[in-house]
N, C-alpha and C positions, 0 to 999 in steps of 0.2 A: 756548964759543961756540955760540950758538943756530942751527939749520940753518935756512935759509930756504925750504926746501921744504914741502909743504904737511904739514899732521899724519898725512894719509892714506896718504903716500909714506915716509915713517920708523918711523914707529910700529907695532907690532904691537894687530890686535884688543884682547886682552888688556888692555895699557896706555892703551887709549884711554881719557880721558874720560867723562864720560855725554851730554857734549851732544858731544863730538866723536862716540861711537857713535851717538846718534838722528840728526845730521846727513847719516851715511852713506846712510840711508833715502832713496831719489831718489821715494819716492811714487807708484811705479809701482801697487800695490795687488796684483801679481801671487801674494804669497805669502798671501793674505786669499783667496783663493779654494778651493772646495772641490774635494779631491783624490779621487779613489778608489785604493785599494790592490787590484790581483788577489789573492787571497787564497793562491793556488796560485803565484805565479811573486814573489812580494812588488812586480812592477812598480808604478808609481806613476802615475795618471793626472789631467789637470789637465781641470776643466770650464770653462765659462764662466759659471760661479753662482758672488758671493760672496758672503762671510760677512754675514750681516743685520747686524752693525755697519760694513760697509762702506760709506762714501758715493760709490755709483758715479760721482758724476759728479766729486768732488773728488779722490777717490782716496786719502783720509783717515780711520782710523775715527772714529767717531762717538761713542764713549767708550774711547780709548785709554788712563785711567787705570785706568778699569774692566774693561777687555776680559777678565782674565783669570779675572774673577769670574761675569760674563756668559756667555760661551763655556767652556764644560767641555775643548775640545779645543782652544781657542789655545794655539798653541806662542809660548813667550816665546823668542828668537830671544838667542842669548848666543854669548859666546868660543866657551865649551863646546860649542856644540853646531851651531855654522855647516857642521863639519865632515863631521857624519852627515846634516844635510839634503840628501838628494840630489835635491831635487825644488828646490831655490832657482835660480829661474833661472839661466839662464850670464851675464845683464845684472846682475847684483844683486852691488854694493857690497861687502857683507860678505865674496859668494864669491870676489870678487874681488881684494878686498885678500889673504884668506886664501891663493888662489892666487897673491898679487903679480902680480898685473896690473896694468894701470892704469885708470881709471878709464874711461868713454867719455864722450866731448866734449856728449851729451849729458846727461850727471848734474848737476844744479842746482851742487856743486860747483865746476864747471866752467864751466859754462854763467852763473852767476851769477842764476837764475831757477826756479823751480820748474815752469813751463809748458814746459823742455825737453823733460821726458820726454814729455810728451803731444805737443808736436807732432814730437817723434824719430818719434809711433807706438808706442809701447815701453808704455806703459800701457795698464793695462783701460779707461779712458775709452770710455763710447758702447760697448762691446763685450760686457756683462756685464748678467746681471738677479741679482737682491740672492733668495738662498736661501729667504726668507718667500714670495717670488711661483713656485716651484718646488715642485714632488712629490718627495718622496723617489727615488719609484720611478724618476721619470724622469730623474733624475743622471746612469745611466749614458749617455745619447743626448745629452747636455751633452758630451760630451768634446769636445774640442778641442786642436789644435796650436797653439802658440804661437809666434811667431817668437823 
């Protein structure tokens, strides 16, 4: 007998799909952003610059088949490894399932729309300049907190 609950709520990471895995993606862009590591404490810190294939304002990259070819340091985001990212938002999908939570009412899953997360607020939308318009040096004064 087939459950009628959603694939999100039964299934583990793992076993999902490939379109049910990209689905989980709400488009927030929040993990497309550039992080800095304390080199002394391993902390993890989040800027408001992202990745030059980020499109700030869709929240979408801009060559997602290529990205990993493009970017030396995109992290391809997998079963394996949801777990040791400790920098994935507490909002994001994948960390969520992984922890079995549920989803929030604003995830396109839910919502039936991709424009939830943006107006939840929960996206870099309007909040972010794209790493090409940025100095190196000046990454560190980018930090920011994120809700």
């Amino acid at each position: 007998m087939k459950s009628s609950a959603p694939f999100w709520e039964v299934k583990k990471l793992k076993d999902m799909s490939r379109r049910e895995w990209e689905s989980l993606c709400d488009g927030c862009g929040r993990c497309c952003l550039v992080k800095l590591e304390d080199e002394d404490t391993g902390d993890i810190y989040t800027t408001d610059v992202s990745c030059k294939l980020l499109n700030c304002d869709t929240c979408r990259c801009k060559s997602y088949a290529n990205r990993h070819d493009i970017v030396d340091d995109c992290i391809k985001l997998d079963p394996g490894n949801v777990t040791e990212l400790g920098w994935l938002p507490d909002t994001c999908a994948y960390r969520l399932i992984w922890e079995e939570k549920p989803l929030h009412d604003w995830h396109p899953l839910i919502s039936g729309t991709p424009e939830s997360v943006h107006a939840a607020g929960i996206s870099v939308r309007g909040k972010v300049t794209s790493e090409d318009q940025v100095a190196l040096e000046d990454l560190p004064s980018r930090i920011c907190d994120w809700p």
